[in-house]
Backbone bond lengths (Angstrom), bond angles and torsions (degrees), N, CA, C in turn:
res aa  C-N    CA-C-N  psi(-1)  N-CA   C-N-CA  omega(-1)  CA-C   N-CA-C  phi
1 X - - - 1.450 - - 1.526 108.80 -
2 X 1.540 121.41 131.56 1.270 123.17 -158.69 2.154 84.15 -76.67
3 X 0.945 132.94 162.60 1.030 151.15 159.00 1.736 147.46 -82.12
4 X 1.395 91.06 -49.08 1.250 132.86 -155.81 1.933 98.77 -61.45
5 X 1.503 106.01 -51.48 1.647 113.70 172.18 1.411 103.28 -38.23
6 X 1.728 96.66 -71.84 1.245 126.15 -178.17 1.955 116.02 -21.72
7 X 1.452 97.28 -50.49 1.504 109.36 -171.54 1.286 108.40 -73.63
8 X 1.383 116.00 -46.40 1.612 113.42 162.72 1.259 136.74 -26.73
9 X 1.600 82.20 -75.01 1.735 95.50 163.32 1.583 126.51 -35.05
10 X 1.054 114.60 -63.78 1.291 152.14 -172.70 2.092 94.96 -48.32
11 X 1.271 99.64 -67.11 1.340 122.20 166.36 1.650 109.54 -24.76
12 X 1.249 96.93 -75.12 1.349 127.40 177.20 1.248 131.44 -27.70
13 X 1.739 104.58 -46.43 1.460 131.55 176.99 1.315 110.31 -84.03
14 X 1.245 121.43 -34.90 1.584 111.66 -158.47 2.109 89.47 -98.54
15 X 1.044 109.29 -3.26 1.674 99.51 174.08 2.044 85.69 -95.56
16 X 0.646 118.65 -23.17 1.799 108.07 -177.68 1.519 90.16 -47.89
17 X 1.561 103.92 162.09 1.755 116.40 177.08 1.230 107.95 -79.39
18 X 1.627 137.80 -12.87 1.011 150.89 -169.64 1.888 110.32 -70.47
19 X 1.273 82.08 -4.27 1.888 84.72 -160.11 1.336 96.59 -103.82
20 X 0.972 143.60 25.07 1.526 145.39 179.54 2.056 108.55 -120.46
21 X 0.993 94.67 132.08 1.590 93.53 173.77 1.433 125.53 -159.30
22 X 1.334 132.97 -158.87 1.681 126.99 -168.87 1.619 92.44 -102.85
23 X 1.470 130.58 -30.00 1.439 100.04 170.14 1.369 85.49 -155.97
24 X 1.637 100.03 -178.92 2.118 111.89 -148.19 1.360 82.07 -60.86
25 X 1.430 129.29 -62.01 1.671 122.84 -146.37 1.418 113.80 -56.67
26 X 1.230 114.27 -31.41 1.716 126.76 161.77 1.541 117.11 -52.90
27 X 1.357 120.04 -49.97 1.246 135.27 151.59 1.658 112.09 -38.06
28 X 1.000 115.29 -94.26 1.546 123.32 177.05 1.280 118.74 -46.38
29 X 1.469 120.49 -27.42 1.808 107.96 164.14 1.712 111.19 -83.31
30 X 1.129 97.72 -13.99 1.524 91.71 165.93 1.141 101.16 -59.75
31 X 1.360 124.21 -86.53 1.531 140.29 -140.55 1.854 91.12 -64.54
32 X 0.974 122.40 -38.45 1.233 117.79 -177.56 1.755 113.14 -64.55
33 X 1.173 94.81 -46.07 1.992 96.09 159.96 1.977 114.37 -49.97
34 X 1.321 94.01 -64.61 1.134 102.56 173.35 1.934 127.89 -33.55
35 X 1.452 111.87 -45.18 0.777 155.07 -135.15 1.948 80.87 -88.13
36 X 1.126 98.12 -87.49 1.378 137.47 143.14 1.642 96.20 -2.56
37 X 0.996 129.77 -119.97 1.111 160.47 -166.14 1.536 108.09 -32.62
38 X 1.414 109.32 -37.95 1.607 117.93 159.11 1.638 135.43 -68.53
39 X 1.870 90.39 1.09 1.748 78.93 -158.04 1.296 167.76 83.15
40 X 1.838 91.26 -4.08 1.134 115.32 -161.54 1.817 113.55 -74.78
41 X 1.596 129.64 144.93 1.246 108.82 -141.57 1.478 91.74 -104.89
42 X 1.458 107.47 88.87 1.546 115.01 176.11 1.707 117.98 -125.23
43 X 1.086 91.10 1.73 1.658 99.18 149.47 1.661 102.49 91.33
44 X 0.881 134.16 -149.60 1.689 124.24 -165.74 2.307 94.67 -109.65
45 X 1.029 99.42 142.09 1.662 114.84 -156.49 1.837 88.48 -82.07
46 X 1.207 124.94 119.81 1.433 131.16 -168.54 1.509 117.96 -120.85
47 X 1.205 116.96 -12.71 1.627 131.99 174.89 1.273 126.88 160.12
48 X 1.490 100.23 166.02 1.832 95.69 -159.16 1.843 100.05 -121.84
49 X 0.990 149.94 153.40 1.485 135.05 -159.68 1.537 92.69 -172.90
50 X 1.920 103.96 119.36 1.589 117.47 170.90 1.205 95.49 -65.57
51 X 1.432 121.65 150.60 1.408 114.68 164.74 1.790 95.12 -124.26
52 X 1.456 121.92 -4.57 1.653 99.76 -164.70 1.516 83.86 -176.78
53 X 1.185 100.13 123.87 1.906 114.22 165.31 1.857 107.68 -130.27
54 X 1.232 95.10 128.57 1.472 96.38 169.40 1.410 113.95 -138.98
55 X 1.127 106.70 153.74 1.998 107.31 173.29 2.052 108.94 -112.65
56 X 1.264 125.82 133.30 1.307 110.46 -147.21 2.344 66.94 -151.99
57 X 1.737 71.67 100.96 1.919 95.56 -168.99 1.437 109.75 46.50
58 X 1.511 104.86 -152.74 1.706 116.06 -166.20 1.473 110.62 -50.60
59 X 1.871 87.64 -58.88 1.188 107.43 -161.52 1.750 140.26 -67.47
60 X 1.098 86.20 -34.39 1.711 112.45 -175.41 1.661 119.54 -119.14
61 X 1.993 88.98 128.12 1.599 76.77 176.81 1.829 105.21 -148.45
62 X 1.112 101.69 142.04 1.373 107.12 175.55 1.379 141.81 -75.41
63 X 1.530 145.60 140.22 1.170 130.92 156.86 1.534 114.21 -135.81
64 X 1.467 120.10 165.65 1.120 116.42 -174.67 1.331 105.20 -139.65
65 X 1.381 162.30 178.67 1.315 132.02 -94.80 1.783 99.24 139.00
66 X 1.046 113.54 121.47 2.087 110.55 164.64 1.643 83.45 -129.52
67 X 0.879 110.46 144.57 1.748 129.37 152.74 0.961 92.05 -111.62
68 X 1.738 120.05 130.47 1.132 138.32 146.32 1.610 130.16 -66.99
69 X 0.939 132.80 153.67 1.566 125.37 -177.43 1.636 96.37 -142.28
70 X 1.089 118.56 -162.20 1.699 151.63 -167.83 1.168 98.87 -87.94
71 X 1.453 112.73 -56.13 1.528 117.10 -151.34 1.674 109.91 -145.29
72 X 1.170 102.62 24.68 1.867 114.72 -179.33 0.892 118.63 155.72
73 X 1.232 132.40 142.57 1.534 131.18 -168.13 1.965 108.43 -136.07
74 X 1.440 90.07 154.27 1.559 111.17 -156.18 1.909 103.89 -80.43
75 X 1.056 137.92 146.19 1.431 116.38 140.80 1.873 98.88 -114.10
76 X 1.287 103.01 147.46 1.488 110.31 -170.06 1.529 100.06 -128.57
77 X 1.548 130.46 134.64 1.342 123.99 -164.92 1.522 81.66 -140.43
78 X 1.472 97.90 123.24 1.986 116.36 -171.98 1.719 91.12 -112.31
79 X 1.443 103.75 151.96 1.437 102.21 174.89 1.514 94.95 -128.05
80 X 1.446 152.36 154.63 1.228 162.56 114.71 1.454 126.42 -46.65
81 X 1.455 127.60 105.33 0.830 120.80 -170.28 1.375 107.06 -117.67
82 X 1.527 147.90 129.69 1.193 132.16 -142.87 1.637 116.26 -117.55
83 X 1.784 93.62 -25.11 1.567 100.92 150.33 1.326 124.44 -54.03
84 X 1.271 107.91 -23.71 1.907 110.46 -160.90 1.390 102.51 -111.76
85 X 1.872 122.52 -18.87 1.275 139.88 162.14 1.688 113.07 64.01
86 X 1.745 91.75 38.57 1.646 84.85 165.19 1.750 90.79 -179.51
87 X 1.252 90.36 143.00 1.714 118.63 172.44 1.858 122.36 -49.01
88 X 1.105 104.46 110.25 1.580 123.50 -178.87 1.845 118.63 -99.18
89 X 1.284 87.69 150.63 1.864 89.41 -179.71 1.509 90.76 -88.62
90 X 0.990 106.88 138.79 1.769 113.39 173.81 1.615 108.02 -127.16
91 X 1.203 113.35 -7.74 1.683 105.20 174.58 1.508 94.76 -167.53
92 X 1.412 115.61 168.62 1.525 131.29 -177.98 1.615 110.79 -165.53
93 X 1.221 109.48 138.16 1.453 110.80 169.50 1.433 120.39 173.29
94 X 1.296 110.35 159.98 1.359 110.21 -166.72 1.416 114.18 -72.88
95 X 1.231 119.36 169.37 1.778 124.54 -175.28 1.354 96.62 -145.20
């Protein structure tokens, strides 16, 4: 499967303002609506799996995230920022 559309797209959504929220799962049902709602040809959405949480000092903390799909699956890397007091997509890509 060529990708490359795919990554755009994909791209596309998680810079929308929509992709920011008070915690990851808020985050990720967004983008997963989003996701959704575009058409994008990733086949029917089958599970969601933490793979990595870290806290890196007060302020900042990490999580990481695969959505599974049908036909390709997501890794999603959220950062916490505590000045700004809500969870961001900071990376995306296929696996």
């Amino acid at each position: 499967m060529n990708t490359l559309a795919l990554k755009t797209e994909l791209t596309h959504l998680t810079m929308n303002r929509q992709a920011f929220g008070t915690t990851p799962e808020e985050v990720l049902n967004r983008l997963r609506r989003s996701i959704k709602a575009n058409a994008m040809p990733l086949g029917p959405f089958l599970r969601m799996r933490c793979t990595n949480k870290r806290k890196i000092g007060r302020d900042i903390q990490t999580a990481q995230y695969v959505l599974l799909y049908d036909k390709q699956s997501l890794l999603i890397k959220l950062t916490y920022f505590l000045p700004r007091n809500r969870w961001e997509i900071s990376a995306c890509s296929f696996i």
